[in-house]
Backbone as JSON, one array per atom type, in Angstrom:
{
  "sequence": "XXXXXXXXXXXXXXXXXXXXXXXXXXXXXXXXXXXXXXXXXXXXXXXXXXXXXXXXXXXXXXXXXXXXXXXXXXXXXXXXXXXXXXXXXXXXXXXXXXXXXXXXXXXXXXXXXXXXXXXXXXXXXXXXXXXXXXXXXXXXXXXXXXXXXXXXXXXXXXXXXXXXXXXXXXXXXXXXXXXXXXXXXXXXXXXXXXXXXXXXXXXXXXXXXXXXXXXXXXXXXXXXXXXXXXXXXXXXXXXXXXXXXXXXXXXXX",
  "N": [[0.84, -1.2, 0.0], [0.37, 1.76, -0.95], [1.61, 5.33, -0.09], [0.53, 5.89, 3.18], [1.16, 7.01, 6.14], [2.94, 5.48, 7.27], [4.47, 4.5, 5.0], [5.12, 7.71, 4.54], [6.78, 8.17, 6.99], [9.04, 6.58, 6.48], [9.76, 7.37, 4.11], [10.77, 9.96, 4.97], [12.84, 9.29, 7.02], [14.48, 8.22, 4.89], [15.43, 10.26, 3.17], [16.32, 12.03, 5.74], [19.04, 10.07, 6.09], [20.54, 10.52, 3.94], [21.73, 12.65, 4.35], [20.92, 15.08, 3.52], [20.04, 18.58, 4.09], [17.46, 19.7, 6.0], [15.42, 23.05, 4.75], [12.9, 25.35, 5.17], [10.56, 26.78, 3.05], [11.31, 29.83, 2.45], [13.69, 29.66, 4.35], [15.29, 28.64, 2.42], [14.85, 30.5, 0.13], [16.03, 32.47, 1.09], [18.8, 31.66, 2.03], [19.9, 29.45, 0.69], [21.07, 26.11, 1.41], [23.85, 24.35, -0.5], [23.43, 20.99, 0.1], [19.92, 20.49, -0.11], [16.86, 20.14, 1.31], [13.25, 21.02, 0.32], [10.75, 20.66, 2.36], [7.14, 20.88, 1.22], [3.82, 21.11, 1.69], [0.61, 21.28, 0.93], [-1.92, 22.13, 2.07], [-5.16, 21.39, 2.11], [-7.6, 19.77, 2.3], [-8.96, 18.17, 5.48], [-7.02, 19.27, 8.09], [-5.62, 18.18, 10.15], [-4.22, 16.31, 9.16], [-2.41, 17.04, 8.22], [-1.15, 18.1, 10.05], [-0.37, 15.9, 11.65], [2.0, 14.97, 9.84], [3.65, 17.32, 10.74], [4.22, 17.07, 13.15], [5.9, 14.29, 12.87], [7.98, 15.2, 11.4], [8.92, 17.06, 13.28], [9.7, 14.89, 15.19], [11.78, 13.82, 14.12], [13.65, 15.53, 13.9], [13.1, 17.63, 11.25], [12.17, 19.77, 9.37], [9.22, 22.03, 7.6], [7.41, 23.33, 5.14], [4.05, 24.35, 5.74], [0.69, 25.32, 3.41], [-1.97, 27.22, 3.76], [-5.36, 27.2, 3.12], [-7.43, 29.93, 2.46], [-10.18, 28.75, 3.37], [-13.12, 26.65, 5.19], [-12.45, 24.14, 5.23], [-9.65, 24.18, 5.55], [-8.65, 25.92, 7.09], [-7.57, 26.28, 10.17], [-7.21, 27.32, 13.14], [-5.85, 26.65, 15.24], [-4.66, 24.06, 14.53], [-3.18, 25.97, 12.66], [-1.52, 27.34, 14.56], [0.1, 25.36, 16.09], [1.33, 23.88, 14.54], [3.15, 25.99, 13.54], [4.25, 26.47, 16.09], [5.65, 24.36, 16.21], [7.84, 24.89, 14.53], [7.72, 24.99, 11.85], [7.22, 26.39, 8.78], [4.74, 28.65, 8.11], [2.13, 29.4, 5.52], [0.1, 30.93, 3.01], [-2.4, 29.26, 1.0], [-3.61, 30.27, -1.63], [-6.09, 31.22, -3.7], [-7.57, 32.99, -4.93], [-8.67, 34.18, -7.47], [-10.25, 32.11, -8.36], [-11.65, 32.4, -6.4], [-13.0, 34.27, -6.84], [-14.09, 34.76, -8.96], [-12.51, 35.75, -11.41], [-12.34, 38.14, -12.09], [-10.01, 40.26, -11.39], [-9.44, 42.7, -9.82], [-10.84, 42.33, -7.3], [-9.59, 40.38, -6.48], [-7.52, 40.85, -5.93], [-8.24, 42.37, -3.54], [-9.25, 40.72, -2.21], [-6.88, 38.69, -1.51], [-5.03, 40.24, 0.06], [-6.71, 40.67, 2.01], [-7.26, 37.85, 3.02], [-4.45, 37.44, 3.84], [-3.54, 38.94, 5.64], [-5.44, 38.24, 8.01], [-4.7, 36.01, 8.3], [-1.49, 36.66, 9.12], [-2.43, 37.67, 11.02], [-2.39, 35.12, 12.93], [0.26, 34.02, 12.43], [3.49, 34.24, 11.54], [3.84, 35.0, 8.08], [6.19, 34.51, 5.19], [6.33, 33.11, 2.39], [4.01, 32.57, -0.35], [1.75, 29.99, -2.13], [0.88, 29.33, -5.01], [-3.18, 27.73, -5.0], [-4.49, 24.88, -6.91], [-6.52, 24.41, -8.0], [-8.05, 22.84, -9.78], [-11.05, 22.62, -11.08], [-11.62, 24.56, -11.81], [-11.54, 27.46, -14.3], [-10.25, 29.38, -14.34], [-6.97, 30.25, -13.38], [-4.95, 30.42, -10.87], [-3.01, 32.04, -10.64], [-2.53, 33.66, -12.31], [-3.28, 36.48, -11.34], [-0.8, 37.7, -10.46], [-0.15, 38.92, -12.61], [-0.85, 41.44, -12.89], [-0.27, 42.76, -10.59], [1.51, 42.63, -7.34], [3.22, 40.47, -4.95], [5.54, 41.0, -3.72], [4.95, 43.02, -2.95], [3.71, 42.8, -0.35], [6.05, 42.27, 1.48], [6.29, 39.26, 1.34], [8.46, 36.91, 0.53], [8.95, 35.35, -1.66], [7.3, 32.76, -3.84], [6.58, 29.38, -4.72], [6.28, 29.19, -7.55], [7.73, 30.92, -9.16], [9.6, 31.5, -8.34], [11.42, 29.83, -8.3], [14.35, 27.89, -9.55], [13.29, 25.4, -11.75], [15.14, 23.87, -13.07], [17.35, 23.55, -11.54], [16.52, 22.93, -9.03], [15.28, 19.99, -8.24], [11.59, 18.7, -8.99], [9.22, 17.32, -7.18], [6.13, 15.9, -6.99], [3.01, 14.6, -5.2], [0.92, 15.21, -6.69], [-2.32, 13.89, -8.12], [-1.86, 11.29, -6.75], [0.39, 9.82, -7.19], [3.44, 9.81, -8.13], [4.34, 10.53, -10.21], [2.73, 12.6, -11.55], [2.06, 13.96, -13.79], [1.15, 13.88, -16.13], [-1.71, 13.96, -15.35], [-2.07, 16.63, -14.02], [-3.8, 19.45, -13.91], [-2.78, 22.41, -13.15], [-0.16, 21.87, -11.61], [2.43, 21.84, -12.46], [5.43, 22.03, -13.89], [8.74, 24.11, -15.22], [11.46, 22.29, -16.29], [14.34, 20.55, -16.39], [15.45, 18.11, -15.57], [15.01, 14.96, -16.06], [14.09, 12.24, -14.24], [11.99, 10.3, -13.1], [9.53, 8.89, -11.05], [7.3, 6.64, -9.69], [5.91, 5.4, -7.81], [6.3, 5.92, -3.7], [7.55, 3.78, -2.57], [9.64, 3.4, -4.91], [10.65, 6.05, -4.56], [12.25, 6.32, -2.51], [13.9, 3.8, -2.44], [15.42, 5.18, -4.68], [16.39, 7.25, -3.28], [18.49, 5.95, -1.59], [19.73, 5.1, -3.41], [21.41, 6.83, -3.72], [20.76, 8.4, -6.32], [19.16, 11.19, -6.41], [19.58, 15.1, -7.08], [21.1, 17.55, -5.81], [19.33, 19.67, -4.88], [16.08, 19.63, -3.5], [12.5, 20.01, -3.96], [9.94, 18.35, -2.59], [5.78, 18.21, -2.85], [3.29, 17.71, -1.18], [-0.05, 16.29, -0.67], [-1.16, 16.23, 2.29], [-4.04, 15.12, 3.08], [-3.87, 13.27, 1.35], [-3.01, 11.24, 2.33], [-3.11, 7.76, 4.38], [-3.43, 5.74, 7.45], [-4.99, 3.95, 7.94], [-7.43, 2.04, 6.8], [-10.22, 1.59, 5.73], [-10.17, 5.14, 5.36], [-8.12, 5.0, 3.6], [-8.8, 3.58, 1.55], [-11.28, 4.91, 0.17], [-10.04, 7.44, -0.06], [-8.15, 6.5, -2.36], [-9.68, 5.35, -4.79], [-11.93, 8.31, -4.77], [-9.51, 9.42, -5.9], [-8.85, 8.13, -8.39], [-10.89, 8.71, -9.64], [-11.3, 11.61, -9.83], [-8.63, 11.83, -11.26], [-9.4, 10.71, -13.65], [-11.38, 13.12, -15.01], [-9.99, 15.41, -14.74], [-7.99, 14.23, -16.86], [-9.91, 14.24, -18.82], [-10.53, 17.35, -18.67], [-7.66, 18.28, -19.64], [-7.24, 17.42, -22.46], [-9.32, 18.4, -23.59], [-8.72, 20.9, -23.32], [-6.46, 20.61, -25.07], [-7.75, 20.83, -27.44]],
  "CA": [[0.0, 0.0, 0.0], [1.45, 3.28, -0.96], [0.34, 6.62, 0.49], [-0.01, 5.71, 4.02], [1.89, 7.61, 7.11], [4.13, 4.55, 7.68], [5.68, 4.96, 4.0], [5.31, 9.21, 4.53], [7.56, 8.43, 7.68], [10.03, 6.06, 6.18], [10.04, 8.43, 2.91], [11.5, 11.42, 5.63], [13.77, 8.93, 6.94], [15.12, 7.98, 3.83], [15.79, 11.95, 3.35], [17.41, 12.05, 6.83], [19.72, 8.93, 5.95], [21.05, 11.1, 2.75], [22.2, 14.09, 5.42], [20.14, 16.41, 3.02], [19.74, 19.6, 5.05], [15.45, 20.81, 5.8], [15.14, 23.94, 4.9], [11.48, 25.84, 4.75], [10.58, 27.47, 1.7], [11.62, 30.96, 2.91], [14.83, 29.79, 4.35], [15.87, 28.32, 0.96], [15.72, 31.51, -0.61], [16.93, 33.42, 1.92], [20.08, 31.29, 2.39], [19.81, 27.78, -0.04], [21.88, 24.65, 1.43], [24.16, 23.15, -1.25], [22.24, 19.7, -0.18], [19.13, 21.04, 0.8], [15.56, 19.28, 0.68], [12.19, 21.71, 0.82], [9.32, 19.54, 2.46], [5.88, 21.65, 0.92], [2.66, 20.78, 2.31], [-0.51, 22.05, 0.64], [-3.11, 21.79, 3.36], [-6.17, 21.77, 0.64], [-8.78, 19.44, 2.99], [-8.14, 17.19, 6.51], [-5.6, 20.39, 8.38], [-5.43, 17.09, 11.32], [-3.3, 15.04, 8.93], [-0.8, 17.95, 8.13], [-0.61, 18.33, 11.84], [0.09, 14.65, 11.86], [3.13, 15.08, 9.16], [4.29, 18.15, 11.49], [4.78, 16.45, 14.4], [6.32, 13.91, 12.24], [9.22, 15.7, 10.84], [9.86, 17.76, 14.3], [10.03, 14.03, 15.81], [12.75, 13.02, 13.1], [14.76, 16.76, 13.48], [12.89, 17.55, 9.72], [10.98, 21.05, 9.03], [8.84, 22.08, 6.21], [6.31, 24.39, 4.91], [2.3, 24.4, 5.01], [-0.14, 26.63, 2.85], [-3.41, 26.84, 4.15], [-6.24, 27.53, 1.83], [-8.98, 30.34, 3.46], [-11.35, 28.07, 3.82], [-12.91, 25.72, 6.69], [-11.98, 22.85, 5.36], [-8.43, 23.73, 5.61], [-7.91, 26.79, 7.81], [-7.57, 25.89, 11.3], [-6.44, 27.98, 13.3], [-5.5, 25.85, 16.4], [-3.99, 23.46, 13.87], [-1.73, 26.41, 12.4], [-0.46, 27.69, 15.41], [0.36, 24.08, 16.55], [2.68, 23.49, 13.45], [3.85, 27.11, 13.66], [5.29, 26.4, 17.29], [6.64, 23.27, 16.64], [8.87, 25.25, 14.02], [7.99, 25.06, 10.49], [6.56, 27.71, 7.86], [3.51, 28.78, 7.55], [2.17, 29.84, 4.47], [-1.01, 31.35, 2.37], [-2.55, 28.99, -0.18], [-4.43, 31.36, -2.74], [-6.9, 30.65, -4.67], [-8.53, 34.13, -5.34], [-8.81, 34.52, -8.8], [-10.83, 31.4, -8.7], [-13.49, 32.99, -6.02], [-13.31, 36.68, -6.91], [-14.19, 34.93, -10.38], [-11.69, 35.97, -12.79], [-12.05, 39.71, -11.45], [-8.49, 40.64, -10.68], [-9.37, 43.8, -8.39], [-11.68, 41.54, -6.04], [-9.01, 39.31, -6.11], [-6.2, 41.3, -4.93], [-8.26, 42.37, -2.4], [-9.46, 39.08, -1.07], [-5.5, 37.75, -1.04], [-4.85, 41.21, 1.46], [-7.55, 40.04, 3.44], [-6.92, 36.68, 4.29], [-3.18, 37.59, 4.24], [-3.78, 39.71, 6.65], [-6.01, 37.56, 9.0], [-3.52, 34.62, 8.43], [-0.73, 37.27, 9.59], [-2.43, 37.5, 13.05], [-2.11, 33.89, 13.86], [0.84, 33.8, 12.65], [4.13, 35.2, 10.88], [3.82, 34.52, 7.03], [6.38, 34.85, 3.83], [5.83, 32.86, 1.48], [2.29, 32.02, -0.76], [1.59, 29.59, -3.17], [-1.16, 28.69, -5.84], [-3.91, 26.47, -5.24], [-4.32, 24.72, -8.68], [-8.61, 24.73, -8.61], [-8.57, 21.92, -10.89], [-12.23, 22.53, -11.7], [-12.15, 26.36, -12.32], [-11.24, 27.68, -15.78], [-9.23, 30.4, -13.65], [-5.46, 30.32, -12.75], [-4.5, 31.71, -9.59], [-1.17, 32.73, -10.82], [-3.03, 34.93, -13.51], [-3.53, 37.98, -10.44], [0.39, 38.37, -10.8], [-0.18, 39.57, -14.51], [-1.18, 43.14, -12.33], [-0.26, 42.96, -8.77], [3.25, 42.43, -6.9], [3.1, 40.29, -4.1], [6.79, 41.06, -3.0], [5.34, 44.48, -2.37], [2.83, 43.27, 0.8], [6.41, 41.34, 2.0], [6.66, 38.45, 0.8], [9.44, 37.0, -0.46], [8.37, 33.84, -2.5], [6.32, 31.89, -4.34], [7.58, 28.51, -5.49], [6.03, 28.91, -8.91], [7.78, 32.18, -9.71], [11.07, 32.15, -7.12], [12.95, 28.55, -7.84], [14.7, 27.67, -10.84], [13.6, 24.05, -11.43], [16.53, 23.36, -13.76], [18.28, 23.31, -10.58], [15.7, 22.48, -7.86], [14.53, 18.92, -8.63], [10.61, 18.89, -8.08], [7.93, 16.09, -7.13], [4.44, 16.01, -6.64], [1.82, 13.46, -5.57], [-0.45, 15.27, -7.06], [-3.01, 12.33, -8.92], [-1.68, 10.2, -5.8], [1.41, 9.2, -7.71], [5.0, 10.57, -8.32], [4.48, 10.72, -11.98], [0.93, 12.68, -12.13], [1.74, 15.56, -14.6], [0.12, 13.65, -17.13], [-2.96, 14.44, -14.94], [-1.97, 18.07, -13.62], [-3.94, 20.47, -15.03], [-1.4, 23.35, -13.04], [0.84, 21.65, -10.7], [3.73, 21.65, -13.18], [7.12, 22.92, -14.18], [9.41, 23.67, -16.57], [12.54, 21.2, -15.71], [15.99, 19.5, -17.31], [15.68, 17.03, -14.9], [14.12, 13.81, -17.07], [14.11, 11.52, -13.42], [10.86, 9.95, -13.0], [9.51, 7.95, -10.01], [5.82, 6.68, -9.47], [5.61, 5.2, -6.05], [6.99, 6.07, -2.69], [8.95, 3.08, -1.94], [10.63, 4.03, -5.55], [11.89, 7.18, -4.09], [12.55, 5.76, -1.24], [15.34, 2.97, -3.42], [16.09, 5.94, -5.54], [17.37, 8.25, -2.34], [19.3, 5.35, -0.96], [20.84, 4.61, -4.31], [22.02, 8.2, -4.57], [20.29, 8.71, -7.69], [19.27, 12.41, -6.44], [20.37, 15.99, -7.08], [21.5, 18.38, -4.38], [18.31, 20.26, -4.09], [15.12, 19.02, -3.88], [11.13, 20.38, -3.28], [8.8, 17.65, -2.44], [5.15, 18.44, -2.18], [2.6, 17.16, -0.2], [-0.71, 16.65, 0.05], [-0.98, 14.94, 3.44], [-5.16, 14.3, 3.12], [-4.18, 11.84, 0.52], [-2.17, 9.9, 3.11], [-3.83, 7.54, 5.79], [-2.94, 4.28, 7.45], [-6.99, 3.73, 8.01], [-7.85, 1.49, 5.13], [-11.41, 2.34, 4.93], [-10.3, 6.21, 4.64], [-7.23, 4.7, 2.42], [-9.22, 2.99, 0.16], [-11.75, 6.4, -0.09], [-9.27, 8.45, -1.15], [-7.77, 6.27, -3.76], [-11.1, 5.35, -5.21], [-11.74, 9.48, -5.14], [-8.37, 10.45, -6.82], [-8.83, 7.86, -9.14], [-12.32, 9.37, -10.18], [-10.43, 12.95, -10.05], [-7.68, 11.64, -12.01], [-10.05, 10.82, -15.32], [-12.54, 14.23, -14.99], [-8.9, 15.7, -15.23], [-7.66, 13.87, -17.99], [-10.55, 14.59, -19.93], [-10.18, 18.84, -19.06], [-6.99, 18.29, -19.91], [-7.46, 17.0, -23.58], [-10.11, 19.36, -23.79], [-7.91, 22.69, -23.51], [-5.75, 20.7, -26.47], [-8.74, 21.12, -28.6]],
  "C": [[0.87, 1.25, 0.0], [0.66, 3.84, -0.31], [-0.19, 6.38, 1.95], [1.29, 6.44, 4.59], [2.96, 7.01, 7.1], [4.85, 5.08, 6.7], [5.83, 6.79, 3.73], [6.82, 8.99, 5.87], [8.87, 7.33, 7.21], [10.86, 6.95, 5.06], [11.17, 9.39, 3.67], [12.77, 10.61, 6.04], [14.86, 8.52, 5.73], [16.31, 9.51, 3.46], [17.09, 12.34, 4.63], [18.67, 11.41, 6.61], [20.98, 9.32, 5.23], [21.83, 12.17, 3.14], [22.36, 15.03, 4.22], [19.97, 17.84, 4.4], [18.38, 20.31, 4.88], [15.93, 21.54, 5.67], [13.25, 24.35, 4.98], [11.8, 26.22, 3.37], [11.3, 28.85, 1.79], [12.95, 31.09, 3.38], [15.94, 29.81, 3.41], [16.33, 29.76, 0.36], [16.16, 32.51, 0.06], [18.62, 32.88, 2.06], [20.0, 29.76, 1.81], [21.19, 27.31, 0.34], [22.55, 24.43, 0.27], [23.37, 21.79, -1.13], [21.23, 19.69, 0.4], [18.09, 20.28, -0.12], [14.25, 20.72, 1.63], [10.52, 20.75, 1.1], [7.64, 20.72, 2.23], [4.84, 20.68, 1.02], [1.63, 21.76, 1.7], [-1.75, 21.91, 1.26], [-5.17, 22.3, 2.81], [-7.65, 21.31, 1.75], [-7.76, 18.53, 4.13], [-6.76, 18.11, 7.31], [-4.96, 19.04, 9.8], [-4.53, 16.18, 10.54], [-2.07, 16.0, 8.54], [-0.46, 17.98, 9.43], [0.25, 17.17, 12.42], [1.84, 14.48, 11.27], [3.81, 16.04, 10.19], [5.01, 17.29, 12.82], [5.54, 15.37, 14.26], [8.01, 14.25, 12.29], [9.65, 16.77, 11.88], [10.22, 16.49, 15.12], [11.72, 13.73, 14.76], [13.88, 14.38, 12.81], [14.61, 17.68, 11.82], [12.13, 19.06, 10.46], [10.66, 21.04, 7.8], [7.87, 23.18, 6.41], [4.97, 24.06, 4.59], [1.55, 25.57, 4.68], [-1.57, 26.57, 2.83], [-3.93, 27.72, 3.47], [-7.29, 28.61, 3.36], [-9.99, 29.92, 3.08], [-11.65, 26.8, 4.6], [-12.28, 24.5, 6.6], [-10.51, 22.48, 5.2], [-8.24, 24.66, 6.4], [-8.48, 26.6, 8.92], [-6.93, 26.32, 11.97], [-5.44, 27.75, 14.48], [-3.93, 24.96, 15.8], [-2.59, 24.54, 13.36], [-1.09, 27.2, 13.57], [0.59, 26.15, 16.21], [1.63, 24.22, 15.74], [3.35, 24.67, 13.43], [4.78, 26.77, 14.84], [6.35, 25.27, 17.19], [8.03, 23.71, 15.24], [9.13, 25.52, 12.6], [7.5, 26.43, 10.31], [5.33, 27.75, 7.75], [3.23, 29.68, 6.37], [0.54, 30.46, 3.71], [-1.23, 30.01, 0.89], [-3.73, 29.42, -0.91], [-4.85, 30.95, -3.86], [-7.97, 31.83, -5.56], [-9.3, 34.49, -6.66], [-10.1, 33.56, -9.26], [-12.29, 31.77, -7.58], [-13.82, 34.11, -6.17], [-13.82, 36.32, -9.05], [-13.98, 35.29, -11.68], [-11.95, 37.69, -12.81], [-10.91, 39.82, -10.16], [-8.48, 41.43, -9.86], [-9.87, 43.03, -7.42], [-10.4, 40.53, -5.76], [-7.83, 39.4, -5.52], [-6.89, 41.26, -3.66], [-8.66, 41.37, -1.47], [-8.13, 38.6, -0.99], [-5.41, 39.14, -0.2], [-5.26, 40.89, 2.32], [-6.88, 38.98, 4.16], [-5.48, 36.19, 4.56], [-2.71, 38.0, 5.63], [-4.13, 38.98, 7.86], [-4.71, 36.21, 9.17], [-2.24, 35.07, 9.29], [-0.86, 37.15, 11.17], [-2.57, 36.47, 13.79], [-0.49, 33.61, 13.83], [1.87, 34.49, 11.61], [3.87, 34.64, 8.89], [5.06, 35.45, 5.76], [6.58, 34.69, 2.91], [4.78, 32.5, 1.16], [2.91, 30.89, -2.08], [0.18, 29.06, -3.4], [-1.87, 27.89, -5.23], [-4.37, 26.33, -6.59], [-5.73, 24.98, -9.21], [-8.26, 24.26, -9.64], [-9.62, 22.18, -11.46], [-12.28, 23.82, -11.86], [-11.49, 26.46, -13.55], [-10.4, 28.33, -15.4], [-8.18, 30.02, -13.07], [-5.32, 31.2, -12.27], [-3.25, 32.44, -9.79], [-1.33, 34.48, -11.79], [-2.93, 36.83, -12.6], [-2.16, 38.25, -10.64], [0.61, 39.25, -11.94], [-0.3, 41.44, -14.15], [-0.96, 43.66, -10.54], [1.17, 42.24, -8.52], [3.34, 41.81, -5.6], [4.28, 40.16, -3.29], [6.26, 42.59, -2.13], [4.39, 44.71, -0.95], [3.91, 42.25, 1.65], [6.47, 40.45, 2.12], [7.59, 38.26, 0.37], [9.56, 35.86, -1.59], [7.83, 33.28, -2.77], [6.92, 30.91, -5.2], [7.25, 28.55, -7.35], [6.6, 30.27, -9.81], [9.24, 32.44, -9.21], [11.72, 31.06, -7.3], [13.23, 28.16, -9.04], [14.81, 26.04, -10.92], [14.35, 23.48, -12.5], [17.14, 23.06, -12.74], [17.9, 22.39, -9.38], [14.97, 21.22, -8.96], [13.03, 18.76, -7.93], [9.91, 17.73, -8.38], [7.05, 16.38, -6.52], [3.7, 14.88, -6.33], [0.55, 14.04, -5.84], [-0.94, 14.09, -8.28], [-2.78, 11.09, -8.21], [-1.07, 9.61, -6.5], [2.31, 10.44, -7.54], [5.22, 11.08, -9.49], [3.31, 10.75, -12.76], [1.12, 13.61, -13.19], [1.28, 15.35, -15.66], [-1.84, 14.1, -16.76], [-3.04, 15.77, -13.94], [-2.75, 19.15, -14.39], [-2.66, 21.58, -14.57], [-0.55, 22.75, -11.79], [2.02, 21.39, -11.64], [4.87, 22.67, -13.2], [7.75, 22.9, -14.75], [10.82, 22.73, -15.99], [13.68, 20.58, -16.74], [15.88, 18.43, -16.71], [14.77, 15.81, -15.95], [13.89, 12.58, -15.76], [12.78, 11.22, -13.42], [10.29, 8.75, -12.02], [7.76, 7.53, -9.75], [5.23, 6.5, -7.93], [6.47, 5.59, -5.51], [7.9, 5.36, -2.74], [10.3, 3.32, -3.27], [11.29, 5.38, -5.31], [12.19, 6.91, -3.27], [14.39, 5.25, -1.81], [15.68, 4.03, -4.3], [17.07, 7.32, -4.74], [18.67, 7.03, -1.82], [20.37, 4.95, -2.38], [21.96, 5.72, -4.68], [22.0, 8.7, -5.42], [19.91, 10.57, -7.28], [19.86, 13.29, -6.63], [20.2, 16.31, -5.77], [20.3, 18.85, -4.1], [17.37, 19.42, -4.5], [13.71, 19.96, -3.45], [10.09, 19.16, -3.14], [7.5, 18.27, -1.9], [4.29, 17.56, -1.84], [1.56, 17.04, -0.2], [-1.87, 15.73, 1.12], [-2.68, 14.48, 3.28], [-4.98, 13.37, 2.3], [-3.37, 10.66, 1.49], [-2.62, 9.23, 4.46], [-3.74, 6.01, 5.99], [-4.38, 3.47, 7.97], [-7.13, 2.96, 6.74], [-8.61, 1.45, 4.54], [-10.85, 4.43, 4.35], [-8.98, 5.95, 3.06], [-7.69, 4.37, 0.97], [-10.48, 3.96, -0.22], [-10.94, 6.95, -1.09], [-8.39, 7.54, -2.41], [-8.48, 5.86, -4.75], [-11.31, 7.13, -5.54], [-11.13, 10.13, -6.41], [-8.59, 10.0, -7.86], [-10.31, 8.3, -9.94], [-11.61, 10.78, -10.69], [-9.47, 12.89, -11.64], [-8.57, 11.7, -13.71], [-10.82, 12.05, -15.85], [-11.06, 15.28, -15.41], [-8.06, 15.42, -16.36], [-8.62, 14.18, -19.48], [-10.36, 16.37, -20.1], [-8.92, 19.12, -19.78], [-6.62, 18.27, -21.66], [-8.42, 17.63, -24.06], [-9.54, 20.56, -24.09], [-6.78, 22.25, -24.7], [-6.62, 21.06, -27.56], [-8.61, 22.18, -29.24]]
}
């Protein structure tokens, strides 16, 4: 069984094993490791199983970054001061464009807002996208007229890391090798490495097959050692996965 806690906590050990150096997202580009690994967490639904990964990777000496979406089913505010204390990043994940409806002024000002409110739980400086698979709207699009270095910020991974250099993975599609079913979780890249399951990155860190940097992201509701919610969510994704493949082949049209 892939995708369960056990192989999320062997995965970090594996990482540890390699004496990669955590950074957050924010430390990276403030001061990037030569062999540095960025653990990203997109805290989309379930903020109790990122909490779970947190406590995780402060048990194992690991940090990372989560980007909580404003809304209930991910912003928690108990939950992000929790993972805030125990040391990682907290982060904004923005989706505006996709509820301000493709009106860019509403949409600045809804990312101020719940920048803002997110601010007073806790410190924040970096954001990144949420992808809103099912909206026609890209959240990245509000950059096209707005500067989000200029409310302090200093990063956004889809705009701030050069992945020629930074090797990146995703389970988004609940694999290693979904960007056939991404509509926007992608990147441009040199790297040609390709891994599908966990325990293959797992044998591919121990073989030393990696580069120096790395971003892994995250997104911990797909991971659960429950086998009724296990076998949910892969049932789900795999529903997800085809409704995606078809938008996908649709926007080639």
């Amino acid at each position: 069984m892939d995708f369960t806690v056990k192989q999320y906590i062997e995965l970090i050990e594996a990482i540890r094993s390699q004496e990669f150096f955590f950074q957050t997202f924010a430390e990276f580009l403030q001061s990037p490791k030569q062999r540095s690994v960025i653990l990203r967490h997109d805290v989309d639904l379930l903020p109790l199983n990122s909490l779970k990964f947190a406590q995780i990777q402060a048990g194992s000496g690991a940090k990372g970054t989560y980007y909580f979406r404003a809304v209930p089913e991910s912003w928690n505010e108990q939950v992000i001061k929790e993972i805030a204390g125990l040391g990682h990043e907290i982060g904004y994940h923005y989706e505006t464009m996709d509820t301000a409806n493709g009106n860019i002024e509403k949409a600045w000002d809804q990312f101020r807002y719940h920048l803002d409110e997110l601010r007073k739980i806790t410190e924040v400086f970096t954001i990144c996208m949420h992808g809103s698979p099912r909206s026609k709207f890209d959240n990245k699009e509000i950059w096209k007229s707005y500067d989000y270095k200029s409310l302090g910020l200093i990063g956004e991974p889809y705009y701030d890391v050069d992945f020629n250099k930074v090797f990146y993975l995703t389970d988004t599609g609940r694999m290693w090798d979904g960007h056939k079913v991404s509509i926007r979780d992608k990147v441009s890249t040199s790297f040609d490495k390709t891994y599908h399951s966990t325990s293959q990155l797992i044998e591919a860190l121990e073989s030393h097959e990696f580069p120096d940097q790395i971003m892994f992201t995250f997104h911990p509701q797909r991971w659960h050692d429950n086998k009724f919610l296990w076998t949910k969510e892969l049932v789900l994704q795999n529903a997800k996965n085809i409704v995606k493949k078809y938008v996908i082949e649709q926007n080639k049209a």
